[in-house]
Every structure is written in C-alpha cells, then in structure tokens.
Backbone and ligand atoms as CSV (ligand in chain L), in Angstrom:
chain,resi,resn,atom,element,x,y,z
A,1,UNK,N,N,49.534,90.180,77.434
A,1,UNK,CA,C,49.308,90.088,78.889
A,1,UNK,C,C,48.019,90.817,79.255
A,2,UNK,N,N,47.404,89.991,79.712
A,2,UNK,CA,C,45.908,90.568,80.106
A,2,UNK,C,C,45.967,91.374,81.342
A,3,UNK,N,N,44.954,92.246,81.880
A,3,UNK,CA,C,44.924,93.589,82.763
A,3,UNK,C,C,44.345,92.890,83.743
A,4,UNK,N,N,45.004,92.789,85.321
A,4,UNK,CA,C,44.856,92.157,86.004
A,4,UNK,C,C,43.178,92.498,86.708
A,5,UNK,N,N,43.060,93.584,86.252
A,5,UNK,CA,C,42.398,94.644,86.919
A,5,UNK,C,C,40.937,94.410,85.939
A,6,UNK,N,N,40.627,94.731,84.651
A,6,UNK,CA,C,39.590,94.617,83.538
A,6,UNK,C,C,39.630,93.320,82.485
A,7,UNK,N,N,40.957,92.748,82.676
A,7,UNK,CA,C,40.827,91.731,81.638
A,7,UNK,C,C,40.952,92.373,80.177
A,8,UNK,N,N,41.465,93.251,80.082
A,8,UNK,CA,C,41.685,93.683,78.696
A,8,UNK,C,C,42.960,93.421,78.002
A,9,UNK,N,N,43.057,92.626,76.750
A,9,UNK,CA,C,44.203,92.154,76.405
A,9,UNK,C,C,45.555,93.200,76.087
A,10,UNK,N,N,44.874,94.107,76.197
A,10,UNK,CA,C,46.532,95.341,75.555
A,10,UNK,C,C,47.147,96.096,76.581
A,11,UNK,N,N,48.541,96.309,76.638
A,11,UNK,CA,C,49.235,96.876,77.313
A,11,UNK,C,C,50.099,97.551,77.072
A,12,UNK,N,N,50.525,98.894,77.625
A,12,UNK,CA,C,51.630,99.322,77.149
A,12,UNK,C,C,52.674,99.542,78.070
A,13,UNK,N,N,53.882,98.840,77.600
A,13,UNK,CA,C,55.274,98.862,78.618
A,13,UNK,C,C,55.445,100.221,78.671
A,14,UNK,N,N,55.796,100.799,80.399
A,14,UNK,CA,C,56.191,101.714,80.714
A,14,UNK,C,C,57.436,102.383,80.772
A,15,UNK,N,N,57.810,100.748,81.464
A,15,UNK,CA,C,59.629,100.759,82.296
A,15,UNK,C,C,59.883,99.197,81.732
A,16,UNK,N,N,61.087,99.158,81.789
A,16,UNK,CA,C,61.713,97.781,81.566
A,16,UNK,C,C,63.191,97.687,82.413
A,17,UNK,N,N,63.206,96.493,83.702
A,17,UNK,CA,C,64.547,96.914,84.044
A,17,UNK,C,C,64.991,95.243,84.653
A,18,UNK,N,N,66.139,95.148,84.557
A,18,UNK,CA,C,66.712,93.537,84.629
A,18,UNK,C,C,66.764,93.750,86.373
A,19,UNK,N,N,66.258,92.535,86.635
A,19,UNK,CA,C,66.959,92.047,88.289
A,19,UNK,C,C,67.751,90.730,88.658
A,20,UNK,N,N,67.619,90.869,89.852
A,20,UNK,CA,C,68.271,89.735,90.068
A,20,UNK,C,C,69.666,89.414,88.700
A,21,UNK,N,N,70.527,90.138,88.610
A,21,UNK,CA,C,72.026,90.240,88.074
A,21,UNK,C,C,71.278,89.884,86.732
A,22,UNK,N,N,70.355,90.285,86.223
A,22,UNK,CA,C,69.959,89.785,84.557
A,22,UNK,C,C,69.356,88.569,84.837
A,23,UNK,N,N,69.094,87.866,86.119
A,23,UNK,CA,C,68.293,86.672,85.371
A,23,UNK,C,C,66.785,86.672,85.020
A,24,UNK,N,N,66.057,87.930,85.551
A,24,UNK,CA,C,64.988,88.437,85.106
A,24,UNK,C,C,64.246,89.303,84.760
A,25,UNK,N,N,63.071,89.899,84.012
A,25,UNK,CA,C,63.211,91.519,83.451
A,25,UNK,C,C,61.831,91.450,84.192
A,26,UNK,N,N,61.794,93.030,85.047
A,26,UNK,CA,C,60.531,93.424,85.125
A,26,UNK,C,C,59.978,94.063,84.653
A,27,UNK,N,N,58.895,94.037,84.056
A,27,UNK,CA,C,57.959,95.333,82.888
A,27,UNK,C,C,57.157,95.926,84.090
A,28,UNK,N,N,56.850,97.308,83.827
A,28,UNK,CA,C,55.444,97.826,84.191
A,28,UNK,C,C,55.117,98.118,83.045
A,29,UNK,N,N,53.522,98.064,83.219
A,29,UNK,CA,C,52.737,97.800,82.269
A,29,UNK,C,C,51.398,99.067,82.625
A,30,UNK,N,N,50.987,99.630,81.594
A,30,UNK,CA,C,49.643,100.849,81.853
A,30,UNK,C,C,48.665,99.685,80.440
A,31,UNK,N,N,47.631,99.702,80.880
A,31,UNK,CA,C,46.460,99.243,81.055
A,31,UNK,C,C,46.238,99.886,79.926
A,32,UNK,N,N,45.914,99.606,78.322
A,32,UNK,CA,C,45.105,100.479,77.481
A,32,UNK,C,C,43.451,100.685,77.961
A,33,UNK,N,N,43.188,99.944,78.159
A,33,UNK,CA,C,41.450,100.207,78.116
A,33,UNK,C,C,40.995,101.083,79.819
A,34,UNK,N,N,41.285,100.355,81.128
A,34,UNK,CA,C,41.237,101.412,82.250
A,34,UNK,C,C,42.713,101.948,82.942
A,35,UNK,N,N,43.309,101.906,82.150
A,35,UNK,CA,C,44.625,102.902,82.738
A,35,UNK,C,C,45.418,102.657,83.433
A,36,UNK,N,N,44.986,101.489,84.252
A,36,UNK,CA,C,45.743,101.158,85.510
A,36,UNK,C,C,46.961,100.291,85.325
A,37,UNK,N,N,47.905,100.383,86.108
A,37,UNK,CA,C,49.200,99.649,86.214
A,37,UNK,C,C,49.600,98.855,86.987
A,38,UNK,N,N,50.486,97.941,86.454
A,38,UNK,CA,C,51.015,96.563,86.741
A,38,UNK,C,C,52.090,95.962,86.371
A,39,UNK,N,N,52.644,95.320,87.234
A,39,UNK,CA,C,54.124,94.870,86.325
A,39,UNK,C,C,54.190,93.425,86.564
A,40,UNK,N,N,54.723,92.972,85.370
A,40,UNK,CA,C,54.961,91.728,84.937
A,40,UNK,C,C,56.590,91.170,85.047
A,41,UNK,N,N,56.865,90.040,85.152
A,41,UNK,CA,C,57.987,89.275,85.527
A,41,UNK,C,C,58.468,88.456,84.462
A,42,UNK,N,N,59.799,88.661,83.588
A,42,UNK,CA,C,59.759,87.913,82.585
A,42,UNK,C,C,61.309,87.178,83.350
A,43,UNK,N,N,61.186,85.332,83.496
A,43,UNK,CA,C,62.113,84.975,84.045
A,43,UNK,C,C,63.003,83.882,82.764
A,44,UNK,N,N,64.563,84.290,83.117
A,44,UNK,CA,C,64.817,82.846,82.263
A,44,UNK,C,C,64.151,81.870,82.312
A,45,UNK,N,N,63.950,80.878,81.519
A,45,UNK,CA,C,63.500,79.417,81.177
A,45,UNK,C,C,64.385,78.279,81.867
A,46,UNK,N,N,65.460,78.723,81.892
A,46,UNK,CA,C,66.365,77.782,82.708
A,46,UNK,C,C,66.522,77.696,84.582
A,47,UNK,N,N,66.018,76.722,84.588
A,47,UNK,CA,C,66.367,77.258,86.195
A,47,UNK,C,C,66.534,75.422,87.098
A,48,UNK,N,N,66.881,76.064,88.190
A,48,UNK,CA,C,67.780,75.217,89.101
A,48,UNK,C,C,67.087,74.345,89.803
A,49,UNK,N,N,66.571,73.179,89.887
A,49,UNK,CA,C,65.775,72.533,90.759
A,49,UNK,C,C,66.798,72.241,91.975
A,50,UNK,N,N,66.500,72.939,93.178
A,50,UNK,CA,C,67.821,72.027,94.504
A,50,UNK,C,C,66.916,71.081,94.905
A,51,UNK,N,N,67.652,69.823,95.509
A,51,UNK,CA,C,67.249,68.845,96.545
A,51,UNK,C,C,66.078,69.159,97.416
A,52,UNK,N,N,65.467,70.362,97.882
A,52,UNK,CA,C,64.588,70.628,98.675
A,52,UNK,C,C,63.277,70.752,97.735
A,53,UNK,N,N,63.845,70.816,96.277
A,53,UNK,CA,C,62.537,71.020,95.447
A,53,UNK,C,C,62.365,71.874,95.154
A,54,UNK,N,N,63.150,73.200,95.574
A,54,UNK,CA,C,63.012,74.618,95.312
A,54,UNK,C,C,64.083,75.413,93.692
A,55,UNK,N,N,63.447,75.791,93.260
A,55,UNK,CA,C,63.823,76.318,92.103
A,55,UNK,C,C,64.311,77.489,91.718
A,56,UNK,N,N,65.038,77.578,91.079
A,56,UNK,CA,C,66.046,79.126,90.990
A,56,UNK,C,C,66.470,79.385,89.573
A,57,UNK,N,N,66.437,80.575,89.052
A,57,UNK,CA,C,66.956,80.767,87.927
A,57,UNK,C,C,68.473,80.008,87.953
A,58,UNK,N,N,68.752,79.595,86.683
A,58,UNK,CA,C,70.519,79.896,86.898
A,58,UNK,C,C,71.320,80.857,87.269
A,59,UNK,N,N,72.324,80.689,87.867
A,59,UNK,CA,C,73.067,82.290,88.119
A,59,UNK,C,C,74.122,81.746,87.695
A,60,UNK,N,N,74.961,82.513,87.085
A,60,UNK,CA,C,76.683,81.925,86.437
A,60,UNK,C,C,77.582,82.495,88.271
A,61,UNK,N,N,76.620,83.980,88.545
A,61,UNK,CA,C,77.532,84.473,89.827
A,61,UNK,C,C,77.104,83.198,90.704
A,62,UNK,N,N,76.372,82.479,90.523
A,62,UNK,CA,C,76.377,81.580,91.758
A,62,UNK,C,C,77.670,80.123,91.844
A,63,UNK,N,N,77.479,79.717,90.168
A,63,UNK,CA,C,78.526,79.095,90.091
A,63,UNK,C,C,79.641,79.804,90.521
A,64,UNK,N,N,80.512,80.724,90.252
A,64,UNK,CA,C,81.905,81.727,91.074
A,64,UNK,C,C,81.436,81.766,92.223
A,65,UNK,N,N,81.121,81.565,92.776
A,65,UNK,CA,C,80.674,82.127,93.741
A,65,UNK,C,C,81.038,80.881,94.576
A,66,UNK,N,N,80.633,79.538,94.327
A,66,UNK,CA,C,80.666,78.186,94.623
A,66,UNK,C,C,82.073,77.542,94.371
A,67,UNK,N,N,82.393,77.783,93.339
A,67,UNK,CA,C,84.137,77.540,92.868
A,67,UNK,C,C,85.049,78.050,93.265
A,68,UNK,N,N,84.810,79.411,93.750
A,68,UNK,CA,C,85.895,80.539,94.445
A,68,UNK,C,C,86.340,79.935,95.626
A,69,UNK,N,N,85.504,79.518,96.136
A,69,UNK,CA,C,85.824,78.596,97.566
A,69,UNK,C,C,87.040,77.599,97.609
A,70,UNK,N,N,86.381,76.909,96.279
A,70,UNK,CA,C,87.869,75.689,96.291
A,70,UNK,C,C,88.718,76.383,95.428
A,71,UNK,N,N,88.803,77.824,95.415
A,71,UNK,CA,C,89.941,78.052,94.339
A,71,UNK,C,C,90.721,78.921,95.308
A,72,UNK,N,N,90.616,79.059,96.902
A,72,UNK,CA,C,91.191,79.955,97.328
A,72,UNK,C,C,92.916,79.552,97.496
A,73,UNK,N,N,93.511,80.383,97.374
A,73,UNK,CA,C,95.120,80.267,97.588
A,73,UNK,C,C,95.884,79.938,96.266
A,74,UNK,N,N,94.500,79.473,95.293
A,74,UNK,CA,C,95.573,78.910,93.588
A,74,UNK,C,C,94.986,80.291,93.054
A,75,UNK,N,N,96.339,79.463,91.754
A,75,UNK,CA,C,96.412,81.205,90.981
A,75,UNK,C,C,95.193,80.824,89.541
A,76,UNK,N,N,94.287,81.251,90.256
A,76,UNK,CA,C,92.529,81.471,89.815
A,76,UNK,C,C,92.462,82.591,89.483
A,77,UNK,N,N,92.319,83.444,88.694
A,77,UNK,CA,C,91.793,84.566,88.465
A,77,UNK,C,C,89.901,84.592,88.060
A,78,UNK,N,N,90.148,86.103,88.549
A,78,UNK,CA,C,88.488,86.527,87.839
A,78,UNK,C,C,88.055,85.516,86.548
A,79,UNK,N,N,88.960,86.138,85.705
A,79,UNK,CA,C,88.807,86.010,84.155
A,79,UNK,C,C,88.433,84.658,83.724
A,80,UNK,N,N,89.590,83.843,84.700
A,80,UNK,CA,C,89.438,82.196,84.745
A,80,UNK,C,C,87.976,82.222,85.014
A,81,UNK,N,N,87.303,82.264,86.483
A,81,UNK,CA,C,85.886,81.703,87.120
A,81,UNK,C,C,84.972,82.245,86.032
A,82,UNK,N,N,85.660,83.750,85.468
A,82,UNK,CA,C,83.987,84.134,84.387
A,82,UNK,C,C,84.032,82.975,83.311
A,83,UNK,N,N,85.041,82.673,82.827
A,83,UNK,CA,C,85.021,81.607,81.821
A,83,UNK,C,C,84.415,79.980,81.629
A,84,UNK,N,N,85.170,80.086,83.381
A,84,UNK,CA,C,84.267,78.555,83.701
A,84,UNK,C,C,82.660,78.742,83.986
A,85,UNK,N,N,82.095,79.690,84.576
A,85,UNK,CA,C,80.780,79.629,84.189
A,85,UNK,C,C,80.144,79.910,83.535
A,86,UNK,N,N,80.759,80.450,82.291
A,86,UNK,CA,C,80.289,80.475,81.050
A,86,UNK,C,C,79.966,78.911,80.266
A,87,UNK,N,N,81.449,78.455,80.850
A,87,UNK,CA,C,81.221,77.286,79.995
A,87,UNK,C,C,80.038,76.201,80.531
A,88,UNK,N,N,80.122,76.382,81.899
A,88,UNK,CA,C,79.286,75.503,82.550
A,88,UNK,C,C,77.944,76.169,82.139
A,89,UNK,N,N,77.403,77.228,81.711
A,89,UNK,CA,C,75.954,77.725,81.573
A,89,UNK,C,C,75.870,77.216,80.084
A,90,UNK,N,N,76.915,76.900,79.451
A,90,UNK,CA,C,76.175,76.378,77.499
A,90,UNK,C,C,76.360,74.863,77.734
A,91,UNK,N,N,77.215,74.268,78.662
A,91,UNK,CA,C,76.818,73.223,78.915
A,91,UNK,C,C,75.673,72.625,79.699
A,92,UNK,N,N,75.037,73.538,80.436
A,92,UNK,CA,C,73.386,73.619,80.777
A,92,UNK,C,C,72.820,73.909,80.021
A,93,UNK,N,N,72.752,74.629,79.370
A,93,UNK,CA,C,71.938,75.313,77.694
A,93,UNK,C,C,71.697,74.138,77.309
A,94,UNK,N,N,73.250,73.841,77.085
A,94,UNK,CA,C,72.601,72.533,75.833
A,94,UNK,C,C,72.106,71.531,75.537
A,95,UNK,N,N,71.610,71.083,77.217
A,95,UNK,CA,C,70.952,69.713,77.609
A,95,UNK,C,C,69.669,70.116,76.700
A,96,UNK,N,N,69.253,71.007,76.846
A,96,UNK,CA,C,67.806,71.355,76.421
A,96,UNK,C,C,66.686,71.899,77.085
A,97,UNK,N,N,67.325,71.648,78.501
A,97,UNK,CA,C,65.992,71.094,79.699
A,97,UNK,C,C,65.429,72.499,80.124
A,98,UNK,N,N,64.382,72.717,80.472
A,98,UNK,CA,C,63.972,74.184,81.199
A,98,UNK,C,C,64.206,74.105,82.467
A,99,UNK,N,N,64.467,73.064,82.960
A,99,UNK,CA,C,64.721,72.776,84.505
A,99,UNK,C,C,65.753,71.504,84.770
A,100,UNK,N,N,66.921,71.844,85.364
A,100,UNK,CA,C,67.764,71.074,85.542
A,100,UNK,C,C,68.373,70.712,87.328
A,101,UNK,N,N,68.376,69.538,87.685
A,101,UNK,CA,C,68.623,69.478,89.116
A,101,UNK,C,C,69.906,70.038,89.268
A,102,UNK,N,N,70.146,70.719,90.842
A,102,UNK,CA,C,71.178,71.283,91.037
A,102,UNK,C,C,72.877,70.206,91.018
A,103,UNK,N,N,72.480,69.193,91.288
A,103,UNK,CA,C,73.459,68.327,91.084
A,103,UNK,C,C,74.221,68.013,89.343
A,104,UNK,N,N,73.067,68.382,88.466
A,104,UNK,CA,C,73.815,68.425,87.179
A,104,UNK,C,C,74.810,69.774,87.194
A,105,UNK,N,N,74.457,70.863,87.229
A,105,UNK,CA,C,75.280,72.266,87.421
A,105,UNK,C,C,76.685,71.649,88.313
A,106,UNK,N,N,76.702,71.101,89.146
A,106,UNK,CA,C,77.697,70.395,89.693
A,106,UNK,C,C,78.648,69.778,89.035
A,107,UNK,N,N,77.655,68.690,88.635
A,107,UNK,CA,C,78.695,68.027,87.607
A,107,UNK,C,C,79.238,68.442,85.912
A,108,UNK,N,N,78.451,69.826,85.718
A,108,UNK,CA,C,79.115,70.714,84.597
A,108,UNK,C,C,80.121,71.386,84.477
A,109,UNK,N,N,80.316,71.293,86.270
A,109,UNK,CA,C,81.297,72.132,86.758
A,109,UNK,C,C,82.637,71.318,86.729
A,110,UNK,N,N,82.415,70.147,87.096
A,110,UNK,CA,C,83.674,68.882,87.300
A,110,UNK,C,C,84.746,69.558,86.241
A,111,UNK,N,N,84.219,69.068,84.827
A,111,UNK,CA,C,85.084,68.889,83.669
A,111,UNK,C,C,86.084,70.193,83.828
A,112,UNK,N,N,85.757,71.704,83.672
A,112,UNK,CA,C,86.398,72.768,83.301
A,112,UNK,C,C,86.958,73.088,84.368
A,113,UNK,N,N,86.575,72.549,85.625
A,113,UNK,CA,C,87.286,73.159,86.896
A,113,UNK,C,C,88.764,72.188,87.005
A,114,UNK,N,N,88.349,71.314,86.688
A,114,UNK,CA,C,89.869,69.914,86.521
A,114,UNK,C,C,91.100,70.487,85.602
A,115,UNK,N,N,90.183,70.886,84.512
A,115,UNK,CA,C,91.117,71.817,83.437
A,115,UNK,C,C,92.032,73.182,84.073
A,116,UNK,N,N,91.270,73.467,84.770
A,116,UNK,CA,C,91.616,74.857,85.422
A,116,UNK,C,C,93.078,74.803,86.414
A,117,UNK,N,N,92.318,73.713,87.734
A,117,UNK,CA,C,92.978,73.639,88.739
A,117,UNK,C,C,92.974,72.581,89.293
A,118,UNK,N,N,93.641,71.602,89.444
A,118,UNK,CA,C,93.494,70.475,89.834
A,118,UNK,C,C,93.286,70.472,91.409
A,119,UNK,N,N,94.278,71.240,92.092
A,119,UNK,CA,C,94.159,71.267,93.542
A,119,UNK,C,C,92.499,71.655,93.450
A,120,UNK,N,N,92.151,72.174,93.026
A,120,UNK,CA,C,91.123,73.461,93.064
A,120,UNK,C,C,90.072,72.174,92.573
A,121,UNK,N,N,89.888,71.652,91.737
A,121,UNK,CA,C,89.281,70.815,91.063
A,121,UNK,C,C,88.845,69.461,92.555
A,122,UNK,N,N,89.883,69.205,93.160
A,122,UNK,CA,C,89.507,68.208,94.175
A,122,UNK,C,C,89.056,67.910,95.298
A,123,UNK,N,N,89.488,69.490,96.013
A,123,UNK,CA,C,88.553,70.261,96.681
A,123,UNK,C,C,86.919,70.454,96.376
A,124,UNK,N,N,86.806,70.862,94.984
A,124,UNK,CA,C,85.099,70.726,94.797
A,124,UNK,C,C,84.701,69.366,94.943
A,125,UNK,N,N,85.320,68.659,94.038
A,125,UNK,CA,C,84.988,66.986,94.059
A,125,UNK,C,C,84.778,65.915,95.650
A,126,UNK,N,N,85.777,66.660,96.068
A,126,UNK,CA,C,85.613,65.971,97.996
A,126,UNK,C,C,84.204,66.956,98.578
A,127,UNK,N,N,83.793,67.941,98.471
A,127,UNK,CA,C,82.875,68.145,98.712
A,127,UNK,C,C,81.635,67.613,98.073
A,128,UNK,N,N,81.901,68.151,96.617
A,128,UNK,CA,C,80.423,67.769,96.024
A,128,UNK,C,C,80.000,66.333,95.624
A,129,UNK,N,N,81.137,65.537,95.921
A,129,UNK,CA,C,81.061,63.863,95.871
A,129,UNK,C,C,80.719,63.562,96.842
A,130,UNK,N,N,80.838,64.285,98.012
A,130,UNK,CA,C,80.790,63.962,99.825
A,130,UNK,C,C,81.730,62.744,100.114
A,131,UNK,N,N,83.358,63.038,99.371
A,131,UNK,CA,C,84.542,61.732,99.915
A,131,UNK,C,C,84.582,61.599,101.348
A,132,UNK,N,N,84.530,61.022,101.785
A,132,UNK,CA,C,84.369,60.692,103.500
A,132,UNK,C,C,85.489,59.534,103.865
A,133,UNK,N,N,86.580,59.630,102.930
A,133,UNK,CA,C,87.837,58.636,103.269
A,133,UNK,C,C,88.975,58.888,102.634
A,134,UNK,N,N,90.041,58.470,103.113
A,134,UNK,CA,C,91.062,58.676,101.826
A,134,UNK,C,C,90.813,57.929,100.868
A,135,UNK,N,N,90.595,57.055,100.802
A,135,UNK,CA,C,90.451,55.823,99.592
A,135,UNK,C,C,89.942,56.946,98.341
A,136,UNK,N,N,88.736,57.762,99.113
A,136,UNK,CA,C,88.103,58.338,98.234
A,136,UNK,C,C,88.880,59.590,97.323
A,137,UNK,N,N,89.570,60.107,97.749
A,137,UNK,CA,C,90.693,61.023,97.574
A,137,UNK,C,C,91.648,60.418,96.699
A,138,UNK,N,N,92.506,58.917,97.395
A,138,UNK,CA,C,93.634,58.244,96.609
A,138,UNK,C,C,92.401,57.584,95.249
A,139,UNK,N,N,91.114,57.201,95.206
A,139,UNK,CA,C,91.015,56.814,94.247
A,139,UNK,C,C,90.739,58.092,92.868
A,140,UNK,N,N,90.374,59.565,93.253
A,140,UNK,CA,C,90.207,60.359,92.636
A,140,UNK,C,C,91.675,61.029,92.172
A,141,UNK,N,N,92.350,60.711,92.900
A,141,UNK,CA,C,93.842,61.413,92.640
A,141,UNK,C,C,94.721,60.169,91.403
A,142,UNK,N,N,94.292,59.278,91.941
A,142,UNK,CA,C,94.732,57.917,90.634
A,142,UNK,C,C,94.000,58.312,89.295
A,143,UNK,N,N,92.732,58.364,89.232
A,143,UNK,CA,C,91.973,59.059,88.144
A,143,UNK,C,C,92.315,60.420,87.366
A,144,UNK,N,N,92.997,60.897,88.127
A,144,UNK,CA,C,93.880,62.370,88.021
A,144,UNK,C,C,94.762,61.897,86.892
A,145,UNK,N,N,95.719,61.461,88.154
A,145,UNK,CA,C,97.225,60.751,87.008
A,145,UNK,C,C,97.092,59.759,85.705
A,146,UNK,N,N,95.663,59.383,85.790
A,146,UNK,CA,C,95.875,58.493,84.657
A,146,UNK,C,C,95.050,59.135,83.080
A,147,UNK,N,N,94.829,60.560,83.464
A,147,UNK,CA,C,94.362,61.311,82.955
A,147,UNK,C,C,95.945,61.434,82.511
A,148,UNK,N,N,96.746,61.971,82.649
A,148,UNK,CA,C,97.982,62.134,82.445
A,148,UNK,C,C,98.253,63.513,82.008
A,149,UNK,N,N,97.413,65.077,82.664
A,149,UNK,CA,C,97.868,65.882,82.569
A,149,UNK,C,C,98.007,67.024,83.467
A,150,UNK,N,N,98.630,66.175,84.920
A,150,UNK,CA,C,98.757,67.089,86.112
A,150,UNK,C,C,100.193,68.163,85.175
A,151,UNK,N,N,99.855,69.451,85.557
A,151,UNK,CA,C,100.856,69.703,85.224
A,151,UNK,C,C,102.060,69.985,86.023
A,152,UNK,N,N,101.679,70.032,87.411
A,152,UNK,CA,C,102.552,69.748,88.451
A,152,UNK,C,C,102.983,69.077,89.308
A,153,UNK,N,N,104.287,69.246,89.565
A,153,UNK,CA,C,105.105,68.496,90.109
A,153,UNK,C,C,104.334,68.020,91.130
A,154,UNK,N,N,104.061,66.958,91.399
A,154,UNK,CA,C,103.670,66.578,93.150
A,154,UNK,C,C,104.118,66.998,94.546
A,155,UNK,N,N,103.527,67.769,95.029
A,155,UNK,CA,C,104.381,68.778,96.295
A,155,UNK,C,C,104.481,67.684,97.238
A,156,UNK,N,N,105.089,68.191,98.426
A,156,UNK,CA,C,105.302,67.225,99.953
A,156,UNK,C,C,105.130,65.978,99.956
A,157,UNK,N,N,106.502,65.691,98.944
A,157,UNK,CA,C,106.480,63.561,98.873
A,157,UNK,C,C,108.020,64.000,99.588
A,158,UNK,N,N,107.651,63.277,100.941
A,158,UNK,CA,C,109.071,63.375,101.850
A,158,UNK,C,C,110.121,62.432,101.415
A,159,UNK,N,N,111.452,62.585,100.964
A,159,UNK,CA,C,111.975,61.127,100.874
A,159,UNK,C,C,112.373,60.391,102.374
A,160,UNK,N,N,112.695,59.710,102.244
A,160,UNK,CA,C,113.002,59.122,103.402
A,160,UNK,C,C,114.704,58.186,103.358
A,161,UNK,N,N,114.640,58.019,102.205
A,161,UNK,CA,C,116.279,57.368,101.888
A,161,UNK,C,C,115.830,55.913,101.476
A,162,UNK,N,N,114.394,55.892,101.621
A,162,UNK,CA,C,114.045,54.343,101.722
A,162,UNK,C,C,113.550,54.198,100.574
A,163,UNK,N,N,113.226,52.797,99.615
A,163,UNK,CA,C,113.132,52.801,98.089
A,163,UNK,C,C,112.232,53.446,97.683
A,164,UNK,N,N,112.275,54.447,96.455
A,164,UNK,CA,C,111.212,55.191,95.910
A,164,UNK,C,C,110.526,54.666,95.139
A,165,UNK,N,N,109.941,53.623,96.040
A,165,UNK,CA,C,108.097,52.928,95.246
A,165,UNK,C,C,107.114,53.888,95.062
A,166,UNK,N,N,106.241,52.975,94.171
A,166,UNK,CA,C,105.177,54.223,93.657
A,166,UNK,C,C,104.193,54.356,94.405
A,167,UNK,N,N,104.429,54.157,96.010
A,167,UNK,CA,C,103.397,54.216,96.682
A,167,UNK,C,C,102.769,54.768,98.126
A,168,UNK,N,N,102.884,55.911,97.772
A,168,UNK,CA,C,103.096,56.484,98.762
A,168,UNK,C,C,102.186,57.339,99.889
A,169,UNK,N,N,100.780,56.644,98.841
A,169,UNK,CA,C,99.620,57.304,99.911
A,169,UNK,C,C,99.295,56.266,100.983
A,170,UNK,N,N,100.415,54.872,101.226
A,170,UNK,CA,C,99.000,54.193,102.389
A,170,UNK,C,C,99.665,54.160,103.665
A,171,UNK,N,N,100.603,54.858,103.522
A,171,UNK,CA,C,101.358,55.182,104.936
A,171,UNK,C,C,100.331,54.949,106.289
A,172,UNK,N,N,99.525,56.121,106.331
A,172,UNK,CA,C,99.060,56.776,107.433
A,172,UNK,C,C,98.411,57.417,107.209
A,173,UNK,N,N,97.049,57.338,107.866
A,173,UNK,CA,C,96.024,58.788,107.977
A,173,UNK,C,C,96.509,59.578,107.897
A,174,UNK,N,N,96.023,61.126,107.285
A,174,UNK,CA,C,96.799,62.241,107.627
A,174,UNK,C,C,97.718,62.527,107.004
A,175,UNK,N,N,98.001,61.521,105.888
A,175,UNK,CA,C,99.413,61.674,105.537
A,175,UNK,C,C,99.322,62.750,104.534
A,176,UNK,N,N,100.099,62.794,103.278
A,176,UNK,CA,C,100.355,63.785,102.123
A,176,UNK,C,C,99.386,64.057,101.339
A,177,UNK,N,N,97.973,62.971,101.112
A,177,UNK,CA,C,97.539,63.462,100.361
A,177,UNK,C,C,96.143,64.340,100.886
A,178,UNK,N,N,96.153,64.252,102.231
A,178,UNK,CA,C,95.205,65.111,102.780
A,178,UNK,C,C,95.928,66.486,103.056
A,179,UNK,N,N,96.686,66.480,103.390
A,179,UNK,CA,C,97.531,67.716,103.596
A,179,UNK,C,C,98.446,68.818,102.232
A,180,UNK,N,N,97.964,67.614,101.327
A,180,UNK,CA,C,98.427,68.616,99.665
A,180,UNK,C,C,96.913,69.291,99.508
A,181,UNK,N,N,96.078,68.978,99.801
A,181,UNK,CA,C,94.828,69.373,99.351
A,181,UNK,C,C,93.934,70.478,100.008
A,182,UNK,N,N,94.680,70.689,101.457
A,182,UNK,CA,C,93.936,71.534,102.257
A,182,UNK,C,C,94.877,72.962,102.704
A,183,UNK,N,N,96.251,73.406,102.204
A,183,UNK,CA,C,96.670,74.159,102.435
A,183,UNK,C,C,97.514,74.788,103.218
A,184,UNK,N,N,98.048,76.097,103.783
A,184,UNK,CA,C,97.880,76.706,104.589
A,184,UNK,C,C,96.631,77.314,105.405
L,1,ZN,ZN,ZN,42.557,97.415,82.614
C-alpha cells in the first residue's frame, strides 16, 4: 500500500481492528519513508448488490435479522437463525461471485428457512415473492404438502359436519389459510 502522502511503497501496520460486526478490518498504517499515518480498509469480497444498485458487504446479522421477523411467535431459537445464516452465507460463498444481487441472498434463504419453519418459511415467501392473493398462498401451501414433510398437524380446519373433502381453502376470503399464517 502506497503512502498517500509521498508515494512510498512501505508501510508499517500500527493497529488492526474489525468493524462493521467483522465484515471489515481497518489498518493504520505509519509511513516508512515520511512518517506519516493512514489507515486503510480491508473489505470482504463478497458483497450485496440491492435493487437501488447500492452495495453492501454480506452480513449473516442481517440475514437474522430479516428472518426473525417471520419467525416471531414459532419456536425459532438463536441457535436455529445462527445456523440458517450460516448456511445461507456458504451457499453465497459458493456461487463464486464477488457480488451477488440481494434477491439471490433471498432465495438462499427459501430452502433452510422451509426446513426450519414452515409457518415461518411462508411468511418470508409472501413477502419476498410479493403474494398479493390467496391463490398465491393456496398455490405455495400445495407445494408445501406435496413436498410431503409438514410436520404438523394443520391448525384451524373447522369441521362443519359437512363431507370432509380435500378442499378447504376456496371457501372465502379470509378464510383459514390467511389466518393460519398471520397469528395472534
Ligand atoms: Zn510517506
């Protein structure tokens, strides 16, 4: 690293200290030839292109951070979200890319969050798909089941006494499967 100051190629690190949660190290630097000091920015290689064009290191806290949202009220732990953005950061790793759009991190996220939590899982998906219908919901929730490993029971299917067909989302707006998905 050349001396911003003389142009002299040698430097000697002073300080070395991580920011921004480890995604980048700052050096100060003393000047061998006129003395003077400066610090340098060493950033991951990986980083986030968003929609606006603006670029960001990866953050794994940003993924938790983003997932915690649709994980509120299920039994999510810490341990769980550190794991899923672990996994989601070697599945960014391993594209190769030094720069990846924010919509891939998204969809790295799909796979392990489905694994995790399904409620939790469809919640991200109605957002980060932007579902704007039930269709969009009953067709992601069919995709669910034919996955064939909800592991739970289906909550608030009212009986009614009337035949138990397999069909029970086209009732009515509003009906069960918007209301399994959004809580208390
Ligand atoms: Zn110098």
């Amino acid at each position: 690293m050349r001396c911003p100051y003389c142009r002299h190629p040698e430097s000697r690190v002073t300080d070395s200290r991580e920011a921004d949660e480890g995604a980048m190290i700052r050096r100060r630097r003393s000047c061998r030839e006129c003395g003077r000091r400066f610090t340098t920015v060493e950033e991951a290689v990986l980083a986030v292109v968003k929609r606006s064009g603006v670029s960001e290191p990866f953050s794994r806290a940003k993924v938790v951070s983003g997932v915690r949202k649709a994980c509120q009220g299920r039994p999510v732990d810490d341990d769980a979200l550190a794991l899923l953005a672990q996994r989601v950061e070697e599945a960014v790793r391993s594209t190769g890319c030094a720069e990846i759009p924010s919509h891939e991190v998204g969809l790295a996220i799909l796979g392990p969050l489905r694994e995790l939590d399904m409620v939790a899982y469809l919640r991200f998906a109605s957002v980060y798909r932007a579902f704007d219908s039930l269709a969009d919901f009953e067709a992601e929730i069919t995709a669910l089941r034919a996955l064939g490993d909800d592991p739970q029971p289906v909550p608030r299917v009212e009986s009614r006494g009337a035949a138990p067909g397999p069909e029970p989302a086209h009732a009515a707006p509003g009906d069960d499967l918007v209301g399994a998905g959004s809580g208390p």
